[in-house]
Each structure stands twice: as structure tokens, then as C-alpha cells.
GUGUTI-599819 format. One line per 10 residues: their letters; for each residue x, y, z of C-alpha. Coordinates in pm, 1 decimal. Example, Ala and Ser with C-alpha at 12.3 -4.5 7.8 and 13.67 -1.06 7.14 Angstrom:
BEGIN
as> 1230.0 -450.0 780.0; 1367.0 -106.0 714.0
END
This chain:
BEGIN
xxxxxxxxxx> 0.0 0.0 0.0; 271.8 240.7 107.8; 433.7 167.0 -243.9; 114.9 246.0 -445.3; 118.5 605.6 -262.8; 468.3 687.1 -356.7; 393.1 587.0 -693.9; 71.4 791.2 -720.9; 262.5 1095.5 -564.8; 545.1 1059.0 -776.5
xxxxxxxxxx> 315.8 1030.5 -1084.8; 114.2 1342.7 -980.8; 442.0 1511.2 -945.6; 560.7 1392.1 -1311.7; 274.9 1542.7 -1437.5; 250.6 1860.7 -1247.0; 640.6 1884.1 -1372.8; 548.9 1793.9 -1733.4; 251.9 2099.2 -1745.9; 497.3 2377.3 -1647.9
xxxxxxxxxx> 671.3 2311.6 -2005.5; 488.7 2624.9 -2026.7; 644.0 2900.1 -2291.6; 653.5 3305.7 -2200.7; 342.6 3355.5 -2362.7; 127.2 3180.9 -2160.9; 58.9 2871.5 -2352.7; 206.8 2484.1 -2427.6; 412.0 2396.7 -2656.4; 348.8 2089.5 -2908.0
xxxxxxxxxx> 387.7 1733.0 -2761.5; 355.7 1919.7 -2429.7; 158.5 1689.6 -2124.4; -223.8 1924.8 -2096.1; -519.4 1860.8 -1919.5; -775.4 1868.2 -2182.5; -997.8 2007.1 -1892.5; -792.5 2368.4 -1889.7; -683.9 2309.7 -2259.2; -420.2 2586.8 -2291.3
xxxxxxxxxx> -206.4 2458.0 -2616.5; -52.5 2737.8 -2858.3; -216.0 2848.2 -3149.5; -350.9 2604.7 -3399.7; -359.1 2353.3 -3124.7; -573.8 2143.5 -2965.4; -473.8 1933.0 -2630.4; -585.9 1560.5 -2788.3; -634.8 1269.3 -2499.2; -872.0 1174.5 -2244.5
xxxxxxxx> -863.7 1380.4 -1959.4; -521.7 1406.1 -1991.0; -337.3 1413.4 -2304.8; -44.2 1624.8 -2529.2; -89.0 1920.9 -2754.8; -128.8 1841.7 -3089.1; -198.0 2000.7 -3421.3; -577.6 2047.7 -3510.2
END
């Protein structure tokens, strides 16, 4: 049990570390880890996935 909660902490960290890939202007870069709830890809973008997923060309 105690390994399954570093895992899941260490995974929510991963992915709290992947969505700061965040350029100057505010918004991801392509291939970048988004939450396709707060979708905030670059221009021409859409974040593709389910629930969570990477920025990808429309």
C-alpha cells in the first residue's frame, strides 16, 4: 500500500512537472503533457487525450 502512494505521488508530481513546459506567452508547446480540462495549447492547437493528453496540431 505504502508503495502504491509513492507511486501515485510521484506520478502526480511527473505530471505537475510535465505541465509547467509552459512558454513566455502563456501557452504549451506541441507534444507538451495538458489537461484537456484547462486546454491551454498554442495556437492552432488542440490538447488531444482523455482527460489528460499532449498538444497536438488540429
Amino acid at each position: 500500500m505504502q508503495k502504491f502512494m509513492r507511486l501515485f505521488f510521484l506520478g502526480l508530481f511527473f505530471i505537475l512537472f510535465m505541465t509547467t513546459q509552459i512558454k513566455a506567452d502563456g501557452c504549451l508547446t506541441y507534444d507538451s503533457l495538458c489537461s484537456t480540462m484547462y486546454d491551454k495549447c498554442c495556437t492552432s492547437m488542440k490538447c488531444k487525450g482523455f482527460f489528460f493528453g499532449y498538444c497536438k496540431s488540429i
